[in-house]
N, C-alpha and C positions, 0 to 999 in steps of 0.2 A: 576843739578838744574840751571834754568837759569831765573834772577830775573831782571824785573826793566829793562831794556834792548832791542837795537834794534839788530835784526839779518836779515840777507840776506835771502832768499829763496834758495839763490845757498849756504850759509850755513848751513841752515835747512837742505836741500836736506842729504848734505853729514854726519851731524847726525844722519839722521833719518837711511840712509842707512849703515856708515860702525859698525863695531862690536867692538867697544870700551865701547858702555853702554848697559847695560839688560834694562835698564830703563829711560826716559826723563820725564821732568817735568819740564813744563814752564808756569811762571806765571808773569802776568804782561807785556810782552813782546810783541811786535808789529814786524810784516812779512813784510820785502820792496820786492817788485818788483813781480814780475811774477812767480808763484811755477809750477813746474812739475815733476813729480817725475819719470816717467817712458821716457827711450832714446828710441825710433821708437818705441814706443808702447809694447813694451817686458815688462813680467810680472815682478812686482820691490816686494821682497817678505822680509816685515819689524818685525825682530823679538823682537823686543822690544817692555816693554811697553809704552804705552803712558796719558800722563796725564798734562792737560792743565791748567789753570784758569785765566780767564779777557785776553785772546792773543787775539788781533788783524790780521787779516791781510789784509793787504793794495792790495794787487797786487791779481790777478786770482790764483785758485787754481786749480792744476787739479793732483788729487789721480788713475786717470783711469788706470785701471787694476793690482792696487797694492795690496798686499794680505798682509791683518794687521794678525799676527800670533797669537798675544794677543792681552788684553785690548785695547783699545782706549779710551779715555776721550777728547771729547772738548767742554766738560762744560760752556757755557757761554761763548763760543769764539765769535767774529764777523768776519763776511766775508765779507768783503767792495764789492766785486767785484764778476762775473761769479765763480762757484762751478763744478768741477763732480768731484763725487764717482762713476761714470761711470765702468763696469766689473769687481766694487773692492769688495774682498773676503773680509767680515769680519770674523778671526774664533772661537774669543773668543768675548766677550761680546763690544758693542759699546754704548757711552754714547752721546750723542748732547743735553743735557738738557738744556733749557733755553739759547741755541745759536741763534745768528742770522744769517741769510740768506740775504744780502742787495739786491742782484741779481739773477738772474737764476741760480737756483740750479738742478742738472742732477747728478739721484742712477740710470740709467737704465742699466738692466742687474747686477746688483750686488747682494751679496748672503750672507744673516746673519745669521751666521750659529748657531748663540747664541739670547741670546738676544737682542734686539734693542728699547733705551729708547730716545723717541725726547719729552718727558714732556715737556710743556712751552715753545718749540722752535717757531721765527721768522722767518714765509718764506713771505717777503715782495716782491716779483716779484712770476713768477708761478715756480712749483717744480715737476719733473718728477720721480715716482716711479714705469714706465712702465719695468713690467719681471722681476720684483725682487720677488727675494724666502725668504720671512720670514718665518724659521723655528724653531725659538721658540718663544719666547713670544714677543710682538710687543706692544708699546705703545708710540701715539700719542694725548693724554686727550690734552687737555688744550692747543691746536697748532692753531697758527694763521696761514692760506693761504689766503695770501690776494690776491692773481691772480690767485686762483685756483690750484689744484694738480690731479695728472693721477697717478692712478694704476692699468692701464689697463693691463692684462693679467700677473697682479701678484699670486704668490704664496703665501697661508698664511697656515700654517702647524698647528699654535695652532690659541688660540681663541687671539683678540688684542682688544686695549681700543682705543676707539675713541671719550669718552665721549668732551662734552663742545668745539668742533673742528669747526672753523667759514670757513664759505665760501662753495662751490661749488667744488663737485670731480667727477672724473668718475672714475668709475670701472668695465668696459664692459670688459667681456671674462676673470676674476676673477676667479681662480683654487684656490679648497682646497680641505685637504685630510681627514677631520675629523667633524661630524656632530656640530662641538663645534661651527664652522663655521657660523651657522644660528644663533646663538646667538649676535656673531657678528656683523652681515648684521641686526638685528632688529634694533642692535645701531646703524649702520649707516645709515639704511634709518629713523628713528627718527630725526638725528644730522643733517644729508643732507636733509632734507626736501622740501626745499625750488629748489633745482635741483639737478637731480641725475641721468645717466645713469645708468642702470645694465641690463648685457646681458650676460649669461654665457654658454662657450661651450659646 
């Protein structure tokens, strides 16, 4: 537990990565400087869980091509700066509820192999969810895109909620594997109304 507190990014890192806890849980706590978790791009594979609340971070974050083994919670984190979940594995359940996004946020190519709950989350610049495979259940109600968001040539495996979602998205070339699918797309071209590509291979 780490409470009340400011940590490094280059200390984060070497939590998140060696094998002294099964478990992290940080609340309160603000991220200085630039985060990267992955050295030339090699897959960084984090077997702990994770569990956030009210963290900050200051500096860019970049998860690209990290494979979360468990849980992840970042509940109500803020992201001051640039985001990617860029080729990262989720493979247990992933939470962003009621997080904010300040900047350019980038999931392209990444793969939720569980659940994936963005309830109430803040994407204040635009958000890319281009080739990602949601394959189990998927919820975005209640999401702000205020510059728009792309999930163009995603995967969606079960059926996802999109109810009360503001803004403008594209979903051209949209793969799914389950008639649940159309039930879906009714609610999104209701909710997207106002503009909406859809073009499917």
């Amino acid at each position: 537990l780490l409470e009340d507190s400011e940590l490094s990014a280059e200390d984060l890192r070497g939590i998140l990565t060696e094998d002294t806890y099964s478990r992290i849980y940080l609340r309160d706590v603000v991220i200085t400087g630039n985060f990267k978790i992955s050295i030339n791009n090699n897959p960084v594979y984090i077997t702990k869980e994770i569990n956030t609340e009210n963290v900050t971070f200051k500096g860019k974050v970049d998860f690209t091509r990290a494979c979360f083994q468990r849980k992840v919670d970042f509940k109500e984190a803020r992201f001051t700066q640039e985001v990617s979940f860029a080729y990262t594995v989720f493979e247990d359940l992933a939470i962003f509820t009621g997080t904010s996004f300040q900047k350019e946020v980038l999931f392209e190519g990444a793969k939720f192999q569980q659940t994936v709950d963005f309830q109430r989350t803040r994407f204040q610049f635009s958000a890319s969810f281009e080739d990602v495979d949601f394959l189990n259940g998927v919820y975005f109600n209640q999401v702000s895109f205020n510059q728009g968001v792309d999930f163009r040539s995603a995967l969606f495996q079960q059926i996802g909620n999109f109810s009360d979602v503001s803004q403008k998205a594209k979903f051209e070339f949209v793969r799914y594997q389950s008639d649940k699918f159309w039930r879906l797309l009714c609610r999104v071209l209701k909710v997207f109304s106002k503009k909406l590509w859809l073009r499917f291979s």
